[in-house]
N, C-alpha and C positions, 0 to 999 in steps of 0.2 A: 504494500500500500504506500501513496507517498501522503505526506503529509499537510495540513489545512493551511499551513505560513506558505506564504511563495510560491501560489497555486498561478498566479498572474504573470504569464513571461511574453517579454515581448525581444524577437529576435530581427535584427535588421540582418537583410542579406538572404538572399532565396538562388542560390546558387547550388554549392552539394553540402555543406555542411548544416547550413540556414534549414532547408528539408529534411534534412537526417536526423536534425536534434529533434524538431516539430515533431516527426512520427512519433520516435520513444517518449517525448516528452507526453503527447499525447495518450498514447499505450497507458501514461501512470496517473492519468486523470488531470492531467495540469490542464489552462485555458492559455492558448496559443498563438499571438497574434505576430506576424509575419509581415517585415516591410519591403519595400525593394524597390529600388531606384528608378529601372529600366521597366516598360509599359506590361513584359511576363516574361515566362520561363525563357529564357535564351535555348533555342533549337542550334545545332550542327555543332561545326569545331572540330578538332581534331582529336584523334583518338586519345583517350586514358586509359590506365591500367588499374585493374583493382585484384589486388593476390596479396597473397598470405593472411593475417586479420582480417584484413579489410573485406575479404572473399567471404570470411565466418559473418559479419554484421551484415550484407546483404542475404546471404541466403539465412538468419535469423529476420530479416523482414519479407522474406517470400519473395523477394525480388528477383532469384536464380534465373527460372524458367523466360524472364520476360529479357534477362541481360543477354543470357543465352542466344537470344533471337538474334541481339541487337551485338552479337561478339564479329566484331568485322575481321580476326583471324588473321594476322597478321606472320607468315608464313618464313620469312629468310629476309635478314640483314645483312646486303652488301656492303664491305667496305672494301674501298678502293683509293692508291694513293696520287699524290700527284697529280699523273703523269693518267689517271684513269685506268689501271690494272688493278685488275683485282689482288686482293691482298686473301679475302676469307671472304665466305658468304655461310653463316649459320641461322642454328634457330634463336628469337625472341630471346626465349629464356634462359639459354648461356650467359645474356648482357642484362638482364633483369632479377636474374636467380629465382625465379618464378617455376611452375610446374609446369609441361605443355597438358592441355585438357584440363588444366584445372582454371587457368588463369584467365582473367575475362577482361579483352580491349573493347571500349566502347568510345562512340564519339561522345563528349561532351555533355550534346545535350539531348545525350540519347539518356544519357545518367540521369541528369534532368529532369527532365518527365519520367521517368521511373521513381526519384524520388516524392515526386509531385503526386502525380497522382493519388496515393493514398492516402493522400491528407487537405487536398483542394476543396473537401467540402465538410472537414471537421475544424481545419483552422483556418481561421482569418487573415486572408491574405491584402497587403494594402499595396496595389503595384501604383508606382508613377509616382513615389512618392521618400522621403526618408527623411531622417533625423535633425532636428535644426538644434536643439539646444537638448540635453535631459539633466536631471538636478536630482541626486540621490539626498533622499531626506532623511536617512536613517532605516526608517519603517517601512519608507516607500519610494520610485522613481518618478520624480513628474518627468513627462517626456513633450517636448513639442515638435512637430513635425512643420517639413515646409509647406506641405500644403495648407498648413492653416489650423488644423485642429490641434486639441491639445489630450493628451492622456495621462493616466497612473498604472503605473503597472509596479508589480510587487518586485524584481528581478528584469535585466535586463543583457540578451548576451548578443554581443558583435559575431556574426558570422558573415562580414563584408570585404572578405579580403585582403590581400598583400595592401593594398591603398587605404584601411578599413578606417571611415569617418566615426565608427563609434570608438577607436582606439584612440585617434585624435583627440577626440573633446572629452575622454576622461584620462588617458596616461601621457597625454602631451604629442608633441611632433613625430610625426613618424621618424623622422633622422634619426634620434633618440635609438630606436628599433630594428633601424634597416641595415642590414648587412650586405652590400656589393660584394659581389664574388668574382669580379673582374671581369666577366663578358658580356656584349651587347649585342643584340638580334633582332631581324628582320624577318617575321612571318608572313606569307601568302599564298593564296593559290596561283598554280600557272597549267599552261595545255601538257596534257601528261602523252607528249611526243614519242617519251620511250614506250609506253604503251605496259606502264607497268601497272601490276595488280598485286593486292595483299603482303606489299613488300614493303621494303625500305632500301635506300642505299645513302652510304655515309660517306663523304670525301674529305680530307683531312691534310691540313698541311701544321705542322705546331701552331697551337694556339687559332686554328680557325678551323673552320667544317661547312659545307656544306652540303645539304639533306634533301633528299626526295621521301615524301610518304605517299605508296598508294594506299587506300584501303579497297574496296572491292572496285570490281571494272568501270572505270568512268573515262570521261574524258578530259578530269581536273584531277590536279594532285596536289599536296601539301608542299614548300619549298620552306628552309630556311639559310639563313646565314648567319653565321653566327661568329664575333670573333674577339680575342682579348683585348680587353683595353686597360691599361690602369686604373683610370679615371672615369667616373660616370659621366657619357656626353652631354650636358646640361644642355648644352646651345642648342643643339638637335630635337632635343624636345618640345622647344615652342615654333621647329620651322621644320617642316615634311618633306620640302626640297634640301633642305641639311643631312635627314635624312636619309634620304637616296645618296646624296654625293655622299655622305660618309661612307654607309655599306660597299657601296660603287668602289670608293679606294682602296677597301682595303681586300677587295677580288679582281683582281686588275688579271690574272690568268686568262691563257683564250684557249684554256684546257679542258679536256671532260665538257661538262654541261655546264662549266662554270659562264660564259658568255651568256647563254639563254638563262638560266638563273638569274644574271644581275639585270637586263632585259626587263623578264617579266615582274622584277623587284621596283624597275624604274617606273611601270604601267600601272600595276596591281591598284585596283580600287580597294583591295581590304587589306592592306600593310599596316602589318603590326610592329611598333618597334618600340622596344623594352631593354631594361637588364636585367641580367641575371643577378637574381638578390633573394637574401631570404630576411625574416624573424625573429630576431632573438630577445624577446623578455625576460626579468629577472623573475616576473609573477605574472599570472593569465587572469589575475582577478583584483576588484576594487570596489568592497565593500557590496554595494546589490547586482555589479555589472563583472561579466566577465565575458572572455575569448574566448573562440573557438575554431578551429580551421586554421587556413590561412592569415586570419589574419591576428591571433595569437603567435604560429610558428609557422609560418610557409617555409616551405622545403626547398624550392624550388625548382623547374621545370626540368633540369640537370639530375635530380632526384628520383625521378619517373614516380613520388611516390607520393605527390602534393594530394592529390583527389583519394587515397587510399587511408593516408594520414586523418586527415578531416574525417572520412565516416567510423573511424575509432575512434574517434577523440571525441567525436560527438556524441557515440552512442556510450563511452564512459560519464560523461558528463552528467545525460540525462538520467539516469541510471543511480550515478551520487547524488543527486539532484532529488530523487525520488526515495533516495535511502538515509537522506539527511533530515531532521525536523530545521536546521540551522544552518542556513545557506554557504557559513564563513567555512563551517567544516567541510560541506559537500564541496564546496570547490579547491578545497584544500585538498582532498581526497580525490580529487581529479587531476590534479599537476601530481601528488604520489603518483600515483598508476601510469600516466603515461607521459612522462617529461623525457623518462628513459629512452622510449619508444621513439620518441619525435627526435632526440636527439641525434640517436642513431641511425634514422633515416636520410636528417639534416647533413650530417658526414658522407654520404653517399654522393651528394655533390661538391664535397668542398676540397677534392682530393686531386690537384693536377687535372681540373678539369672532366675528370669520369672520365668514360669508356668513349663518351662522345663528341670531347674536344683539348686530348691532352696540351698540355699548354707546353711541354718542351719537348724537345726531339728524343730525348734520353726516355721520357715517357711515352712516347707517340709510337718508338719503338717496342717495351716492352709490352705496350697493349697489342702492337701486331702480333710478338712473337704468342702472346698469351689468345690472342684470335686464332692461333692455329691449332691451338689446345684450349677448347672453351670450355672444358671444365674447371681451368684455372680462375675464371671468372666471376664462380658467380656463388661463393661463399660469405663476405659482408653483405652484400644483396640479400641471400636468402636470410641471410639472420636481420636484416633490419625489416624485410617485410613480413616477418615472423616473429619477431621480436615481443610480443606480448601475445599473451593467453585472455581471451576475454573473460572477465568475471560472468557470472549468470545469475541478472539481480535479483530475479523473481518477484519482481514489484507489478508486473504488467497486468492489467484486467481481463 
């Protein structure tokens, strides 16, 4: 059973973690109200992965059969150097440490609506809308939102992200928070010319990469660039044509498919361009409000393990949450259980760039040599995507 205090939660952020807490929260009797910036669920996007824990919390909310559907199978990762020769072409989960048959890739916002759905008509969802000020009173959170109205709610948890505006306005600046991990990338689709399916291939010169992702037969595919930088590009982030010229310099090769890459980099209507950065707090909570997801501890995208992270940590959370009469403990009892977890996932990308963008030649090399023995690979992997055992609260109705 959970308890009558702190029965009132209101989560901002309806992405994967924002949905994942609602359900169990939901499950334990709580009243759930759900905000989100953007007009609803974000459809598409590119594939995620969810294994090891992460695989236990969805198929404990029935959602197996339906990911199942929606697992786009992602078959052999090419990588190749240079000069475009193949180096290795293996499976998935060598570089993931993941099981094959057991692991499930999904786009996005295929997750999305899987999360969604089982809860769009038990909790209260406010899209178009988010957080303008909230004021924790002790007993309770007044919260006001932009659009104009105003609430109370008992508890209040940020699930909005690497950017998360509810971590802003109660634990200060994200700088404070944000860890650069030295690389800057350019996501898009372009025409999938090689005419690839269920694959991936990775090209690699130290400290840069560049990616092709099919997922099943189309005639689009996912591209990235991605490369080191010291420094985070400030400048480039209030000018889109900075953007291109930067990426543009620093693949200046008329090798492989690197031309058409920076091409349909220059074109792309949907360029995405970001760093590589994670999360690190000293504490996920502050007195009625706390984190979860990303934007407590993002992983980062280098981590393959951001989306897997969040549905543990959510489905921990809700769980203490339900097993606490006293919120200060239940969330304390939530960083015990899985700080561990997240940390270790966190190290998966902070290491010479991972599997997918060694940052020195010294390294660039012993990932090839270890591509040709891909058993070598996938031991810290499989221990941070396994890395905790789920408790089983028994709180649910």
């Amino acid at each position: 059973m959970n308890y009558s205090a702190n029965r009132k939660v209101l989560i901002s952020g309806a992405s994967i973690a924002g949905p994942a807490l609602a359900y169990w929260l939901t499950r334990y009797g709580f009243e759930v109200t759900v905000v989100e910036k953007a007009a609803e669920i974000r459809g598409g996007g590119y594939a995620i992965d969810i294994r090891g824990t992460a695989r236990d919390v969805v198929d404990r909310m029935g959602l197996l059969p339906q990911l199942r559907k929606a697992h786009v199978d992602t078959r052999k990762i090419s990588f190749v150097d240079p000069a475009g020769a193949l180096i290795a072409a293996i499976r998935p989960e060598a570089v993931t440490g993941g099981q094959e048959g057991l692991d499930l890739e999904v786009r996005r916002g295929d997750l999305a609506d899987a999360l969604y759905a089982p809860v769009r008509d038990t909790v209260e969802f406010l899209f178009n809308d988010s957080i303008a000020t909230l004021e924790d009173r002790g007993d309770r959170v007044d919260v006001a939102f932009n659009g104009g109205s105003h609430r109370t709610f008992d508890l209040v948890i940020g699930a909005d992200g690497l950017h998360s505006n509810t971590r802003s306005l109660v634990f200060g600046p994200e700088a404070k928070f944000h860890r650069y991990l030295g690389y800057t990338f350019a996501g898009f689709t372009l025409s999938n010319d090689l005419g690839l399916e269920h694959e991936a291939m990775n090209w690699n010169t130290p400290g840069r990469a560049a990616v092709l992702f099919a997922h099943e037969p189309s005639d689009r595919l996912h591209g990235f660039l991605i490369f080191a930088q010291d420094e985070p590009p400030f400048d480039a982030f209030r000018n889109p044509e900075a953007q291109r010229d930067l990426v543009a310099s620093k693949f200046p090769e008329q090798t492989w498919q690197i031309p058409g890459l920076v091409a349909a980099m220059r074109t792309a209507d949907d360029l995405f361009f970001d760093v590589v950065s994670q999360i690190h707090m000293p504490t996920w909570s502050k007195g009625r409000v706390a984190l979860v997801g990303d934007a407590a501890h993002a992983t980062s995208f280098m981590s393959g393990q951001g989306s897997s992270v969040s549905l543990v940590s959510a489905y921990v959370l809700a769980g203490e949450l339900a097993g606490h009469a006293d919120h200060t403990a239940a969330f304390a009892a939530y960083e015990r259980r899985t700080r561990e977890f997240v940390e270790k996932n966190q190290a998966l990308a902070t290491t010479g760039g991972t599997v997918l963008a060694p940052r020195t030649q010294e390294i660039l090399d012993a990932r090839n040599d270890a591509l040709r023995n891909p058993a070598a690979l996938t031991g810290a992997d499989r221990a941070a995507n396994t890395g905790l055992v789920l408790p089983d609260y028994g709180h649910a109705g």
